[in-house]
C-alpha positions in Angstrom: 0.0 0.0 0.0 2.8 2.6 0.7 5.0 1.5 -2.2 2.0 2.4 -4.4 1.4 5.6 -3.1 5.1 6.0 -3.2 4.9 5.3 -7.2 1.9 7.6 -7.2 3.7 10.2 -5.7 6.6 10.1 -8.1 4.7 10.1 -10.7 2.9 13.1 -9.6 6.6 15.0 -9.5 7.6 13.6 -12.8 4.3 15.1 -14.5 4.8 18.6 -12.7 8.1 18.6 -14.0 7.3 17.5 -17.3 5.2 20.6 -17.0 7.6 23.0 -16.5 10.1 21.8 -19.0 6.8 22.3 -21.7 6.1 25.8 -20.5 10.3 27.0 -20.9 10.1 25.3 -24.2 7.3 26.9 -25.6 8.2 30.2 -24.6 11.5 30.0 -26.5 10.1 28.0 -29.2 7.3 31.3 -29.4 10.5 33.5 -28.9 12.0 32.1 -32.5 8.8 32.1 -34.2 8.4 35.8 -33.2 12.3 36.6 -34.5 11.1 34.6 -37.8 8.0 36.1 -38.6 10.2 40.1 -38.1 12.3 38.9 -40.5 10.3 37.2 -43.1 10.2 37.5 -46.9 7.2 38.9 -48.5 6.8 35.3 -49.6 7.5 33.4 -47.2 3.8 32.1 -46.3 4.6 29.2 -43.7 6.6 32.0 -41.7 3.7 34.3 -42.3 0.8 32.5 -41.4 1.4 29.1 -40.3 3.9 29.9 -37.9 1.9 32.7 -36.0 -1.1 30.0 -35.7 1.4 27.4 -34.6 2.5 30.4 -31.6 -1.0 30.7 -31.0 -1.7 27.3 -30.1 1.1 26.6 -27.7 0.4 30.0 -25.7 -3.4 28.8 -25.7 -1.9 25.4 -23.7 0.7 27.7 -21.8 -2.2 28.5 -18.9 -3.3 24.8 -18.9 -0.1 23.5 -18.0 0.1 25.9 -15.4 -3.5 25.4 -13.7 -3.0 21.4 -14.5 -7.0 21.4 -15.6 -6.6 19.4 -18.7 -4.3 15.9 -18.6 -1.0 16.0 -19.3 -1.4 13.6 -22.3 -3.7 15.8 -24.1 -1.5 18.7 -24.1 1.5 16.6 -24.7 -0.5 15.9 -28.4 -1.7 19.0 -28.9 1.9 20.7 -28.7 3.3 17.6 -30.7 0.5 17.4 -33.3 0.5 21.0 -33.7 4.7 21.7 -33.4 5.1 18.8 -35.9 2.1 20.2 -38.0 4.4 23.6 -38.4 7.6 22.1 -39.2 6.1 19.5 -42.1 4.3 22.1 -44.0 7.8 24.5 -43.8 9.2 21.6 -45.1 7.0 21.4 -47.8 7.5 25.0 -48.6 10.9 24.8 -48.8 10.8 21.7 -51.0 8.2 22.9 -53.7 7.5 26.3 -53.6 10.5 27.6 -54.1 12.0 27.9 -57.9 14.9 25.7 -56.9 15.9 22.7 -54.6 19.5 24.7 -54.4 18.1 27.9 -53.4 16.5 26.3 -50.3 19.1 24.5 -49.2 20.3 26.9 -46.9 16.9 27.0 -44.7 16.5 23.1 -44.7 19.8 22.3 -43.6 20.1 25.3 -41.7 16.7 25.4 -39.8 14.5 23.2 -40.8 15.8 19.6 -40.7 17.4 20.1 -37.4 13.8 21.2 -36.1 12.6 17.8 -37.4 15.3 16.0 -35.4 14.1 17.7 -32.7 11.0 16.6 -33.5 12.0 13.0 -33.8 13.9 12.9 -30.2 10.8 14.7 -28.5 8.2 12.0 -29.8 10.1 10.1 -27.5 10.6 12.0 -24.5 6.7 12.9 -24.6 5.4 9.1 -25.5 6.1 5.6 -24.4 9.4 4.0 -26.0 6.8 2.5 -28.5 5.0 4.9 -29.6 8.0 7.2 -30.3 9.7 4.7 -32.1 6.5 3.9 -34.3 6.1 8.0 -34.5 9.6 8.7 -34.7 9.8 5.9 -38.3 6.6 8.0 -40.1 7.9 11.2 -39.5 10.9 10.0 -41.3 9.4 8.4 -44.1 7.5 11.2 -44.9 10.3 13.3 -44.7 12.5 10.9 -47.0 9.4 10.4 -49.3 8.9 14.8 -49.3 12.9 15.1 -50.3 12.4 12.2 -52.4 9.3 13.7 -54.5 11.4 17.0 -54.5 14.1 15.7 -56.1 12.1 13.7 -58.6 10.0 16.9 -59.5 13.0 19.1 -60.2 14.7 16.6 -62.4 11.5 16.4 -64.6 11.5 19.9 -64.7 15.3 19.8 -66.3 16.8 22.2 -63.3 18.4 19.3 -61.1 21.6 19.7 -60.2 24.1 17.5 -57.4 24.2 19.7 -54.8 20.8 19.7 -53.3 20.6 16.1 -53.9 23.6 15.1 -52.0 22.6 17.6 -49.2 19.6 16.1 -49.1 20.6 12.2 -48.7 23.2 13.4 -46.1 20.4 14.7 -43.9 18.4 11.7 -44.4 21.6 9.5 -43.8 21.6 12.5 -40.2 18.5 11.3 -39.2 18.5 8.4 -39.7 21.5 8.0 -37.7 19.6 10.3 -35.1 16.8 8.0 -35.2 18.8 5.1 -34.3 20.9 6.5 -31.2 17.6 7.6 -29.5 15.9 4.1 -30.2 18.8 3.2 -28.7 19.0 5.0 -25.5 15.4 4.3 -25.1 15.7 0.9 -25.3 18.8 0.8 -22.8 16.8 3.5 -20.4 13.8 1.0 -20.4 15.5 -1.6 -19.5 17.6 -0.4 -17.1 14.4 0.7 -15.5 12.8 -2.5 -15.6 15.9 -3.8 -13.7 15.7 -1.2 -11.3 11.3 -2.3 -11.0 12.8 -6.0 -10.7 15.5 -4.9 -7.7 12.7 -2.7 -6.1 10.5 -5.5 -6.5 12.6 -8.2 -5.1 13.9 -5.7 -2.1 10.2 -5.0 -1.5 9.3 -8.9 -0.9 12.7 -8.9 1.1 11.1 -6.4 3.9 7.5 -7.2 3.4 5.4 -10.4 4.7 4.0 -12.1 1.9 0.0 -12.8 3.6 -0.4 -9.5 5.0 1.5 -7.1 3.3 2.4 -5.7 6.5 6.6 -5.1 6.9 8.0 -8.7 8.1 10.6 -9.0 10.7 13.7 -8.2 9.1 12.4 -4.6 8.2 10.9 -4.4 11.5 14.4 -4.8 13.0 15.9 -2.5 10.7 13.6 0.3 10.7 13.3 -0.1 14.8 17.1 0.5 14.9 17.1 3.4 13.0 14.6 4.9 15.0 16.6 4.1 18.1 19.2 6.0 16.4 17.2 8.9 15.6 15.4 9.2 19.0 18.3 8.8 20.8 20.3 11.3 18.9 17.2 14.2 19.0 16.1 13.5 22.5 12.8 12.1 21.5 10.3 9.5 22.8 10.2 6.0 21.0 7.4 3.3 22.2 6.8 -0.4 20.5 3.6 -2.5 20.9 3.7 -5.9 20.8 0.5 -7.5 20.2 -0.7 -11.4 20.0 -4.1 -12.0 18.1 -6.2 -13.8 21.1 -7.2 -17.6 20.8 -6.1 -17.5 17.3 -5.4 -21.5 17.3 -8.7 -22.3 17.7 -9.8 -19.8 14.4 -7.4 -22.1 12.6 -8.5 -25.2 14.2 -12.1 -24.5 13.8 -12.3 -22.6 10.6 -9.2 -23.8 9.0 -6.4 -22.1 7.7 -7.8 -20.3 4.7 -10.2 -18.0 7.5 -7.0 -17.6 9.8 -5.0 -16.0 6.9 -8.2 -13.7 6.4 -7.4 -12.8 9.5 -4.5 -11.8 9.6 -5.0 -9.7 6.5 -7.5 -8.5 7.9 -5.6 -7.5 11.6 -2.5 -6.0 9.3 -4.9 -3.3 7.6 -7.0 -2.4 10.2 -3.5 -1.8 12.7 -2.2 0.2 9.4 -5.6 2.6 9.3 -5.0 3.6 13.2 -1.6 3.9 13.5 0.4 7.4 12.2 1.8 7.6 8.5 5.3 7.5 10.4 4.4 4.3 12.3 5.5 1.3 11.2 3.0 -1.7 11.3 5.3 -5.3 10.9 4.3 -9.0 11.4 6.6 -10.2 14.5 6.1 -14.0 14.0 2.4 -16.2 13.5 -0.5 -14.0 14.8 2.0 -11.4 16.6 2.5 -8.1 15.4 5.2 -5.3 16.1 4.4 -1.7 16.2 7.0 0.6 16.2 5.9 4.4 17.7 8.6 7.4 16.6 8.1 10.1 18.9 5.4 8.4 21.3 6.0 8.2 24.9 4.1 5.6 26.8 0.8 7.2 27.5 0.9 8.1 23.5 1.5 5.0 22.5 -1.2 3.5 24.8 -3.3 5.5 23.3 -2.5 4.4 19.8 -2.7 0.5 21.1 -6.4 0.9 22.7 -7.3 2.8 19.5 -6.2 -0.2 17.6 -7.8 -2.9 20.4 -11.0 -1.1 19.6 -10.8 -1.0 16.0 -9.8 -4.8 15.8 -12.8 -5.7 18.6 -15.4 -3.9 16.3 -14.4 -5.3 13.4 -15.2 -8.6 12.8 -12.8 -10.0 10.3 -14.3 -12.8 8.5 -17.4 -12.3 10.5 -15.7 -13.7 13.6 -15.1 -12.1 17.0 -11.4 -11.4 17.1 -9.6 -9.5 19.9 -6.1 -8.8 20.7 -3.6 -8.5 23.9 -1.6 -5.6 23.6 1.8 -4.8 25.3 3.6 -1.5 25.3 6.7 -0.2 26.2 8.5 2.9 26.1 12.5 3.0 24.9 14.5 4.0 28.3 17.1 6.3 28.3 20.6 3.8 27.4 18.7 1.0 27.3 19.0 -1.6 24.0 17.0 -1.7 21.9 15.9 -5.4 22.6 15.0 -4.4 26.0 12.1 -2.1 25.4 10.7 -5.1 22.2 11.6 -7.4 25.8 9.3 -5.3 27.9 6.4 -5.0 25.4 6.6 -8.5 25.3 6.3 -9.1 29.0 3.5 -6.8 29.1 1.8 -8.8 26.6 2.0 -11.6 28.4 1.1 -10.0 31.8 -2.0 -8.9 29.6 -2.6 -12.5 28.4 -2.4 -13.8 32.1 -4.9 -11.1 33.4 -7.9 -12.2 30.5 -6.9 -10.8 27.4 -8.1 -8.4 25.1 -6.4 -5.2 26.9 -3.3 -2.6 26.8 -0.9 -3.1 29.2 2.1 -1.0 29.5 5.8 -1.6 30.0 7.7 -2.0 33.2 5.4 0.3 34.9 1.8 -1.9 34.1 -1.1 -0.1 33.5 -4.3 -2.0 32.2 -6.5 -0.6 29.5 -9.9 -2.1 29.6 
């Protein structure tokens, strides 16, 4: 449950800096458009009127991306659709409205063709590793087919000449090139994250009990000495609870295992809905469970243990009357950290001893009812 939210929460960042990145991009890509369209020719009518449209479009998404109304995805299309749109019809100008393929060599080599690779590399930063390849591939067959029909034109039209044509094939031969090394590094950057899924995925099951969900052992020990650590080094309370699932034996015995793992599932959620974010809620061992309390003292963390007797009490997992003996226990001043998880544990069983279903705390009893 918290590594999903913790995904969710990434995610979240990477989309508000996605964001960002847009909005500096389209104000300089705005910014050229502007310097393009002062210093046009009279005939120039992509620069004229296409481009303007194109500057119009991505300020209209310039507010969306800051007030995050619309998805992400949309306006990622619309500034793709609408960029790549602009930059394929300047191409076309260049390529067949102009007397010759020679006189526009200048702008397509100079301009024009390295906005298309930019083109290419941005279909993948904004899409999937698929869907920019698959993008990515049409852009630059109809680019190749464009130069290709250029070419062909001109030499029916008897004013061909080398130049243009060799230009041409070496930009092709550019991005293609270009189009390679990005599939590239896309492929290597998804799979490197899928590795790093995998390791996350395999550390995850190393610190997390497979029925409940709920941290096992291992990462209860861990985490419990780092928050020794920390409390000891700010000065700050620590508390653990131990608890043991009353009677639990006979839920196996009379309902079999299947209902007894229901319960526990069941326990392991309802302890994590009543603890604090901070807390950390662990399976200790069969139908005992380990709370560990930052910054509780003992009547806090009592608290937080009759809150959780309650809630377990009330609840009824798998329609059955289940109840649990709580022990508690506050981390002394110098003391190990085994000896406060010792104490909870003798409280527990103080609490077992005295009927169950109660909070009793640390070396100091106090009984909850």
């Amino acid at each position: 449950m918290h590594d999903a939210d913790g995904v969710e929460q990434a995610l979240a960042v990477l989309a508000r800096r996605k964001r960002r990145v847009y909005e500096a991009g389209i104000l300089l890509v705005v910014g050229v458009i502007v310097a393009n369209w002062f210093n046009r020719e009279p005939d120039e009518f992509v620069v004229t009127y296409v481009y303007p449209v194109t500057a119009v479009v991505f300020l209209a998404v310039l507010p969306l991306l800051r007030s995050e109304r619309v998805a992400l995805r949309r306006l990622e299309v619309a500034l793709y659709v609408s960029g790549g749109t602009a930059i394929l019809l300047g191409m076309l100008d260049l390529l067949f409205l102009n007397d010759t393929l020679e006189a526009s060599l200048l702008e397509l080599t100079g301009a024009q063709y390295w906005a298309f690779s930019v083109l290419l590399v941005f279909g993948f930063v904004m899409f999937d590793r698929r869907g920019g390849q698959w993008l990515a591939a049409g852009l630059y067959l109809t680019s190749l087919g464009l130069a290709l029909a250029a070419i062909l034109r001109e030499s029916a039209r008897g004013t061909l000449s080398a130049v243009p044509v060799i230009y041409l094939l070496r930009m092709h031969v550019f991005l293609a090139a270009t189009l390679l090394l990005v599939v590239l590094v896309a492929s290597l950057r998804e799979q490197l994250h899928r590795a790093l899924e995998r390791a996350q995925l395999l550390g995850t099951r190393a610190m997390t009990d497979p029925l409940t969900g709920a941290a096992n052992r291992y990462a209860a020990e861990e985490r419990f000495t780092t928050e020794v650590a920390d409390a000891e080094r700010r000065s700050r309370p620590l508390s653990v609870v131990m608890l043991d699932i009353d009677h639990f034996k006979q839920v196996n015995d009379t309902h079999g295992h299947d209902v007894g793992d229901e319960v526990l599932i069941a326990v392991a959620r309802i302890l994590a809905r009543q603890v604090r974010p901070r807390d950390l809620v662990a399976r200790w061992g069969g139908e005992e469970f380990l709370l560990v309390l930052p910054e509780a003292d003992l009547d806090a963390a009592i608290e937080i243990a009759e809150r959780c007797r309650r809630a377990l009490e009330a609840a009824r997992p798998a329609g059955l009357e289940v109840t649990a003996t709580f022990g508690v226990a506050e981390l002394g001043a110098d003391e190990p950290a085994r000896g406060a998880v010792r104490r909870a544990d003798v409280a527990l069983y103080e609490g077992k001893h005295a009927g169950r279903n109660r909070v009793v705390g640390g070396a100091d009893p106090r009984v909850v009812s």
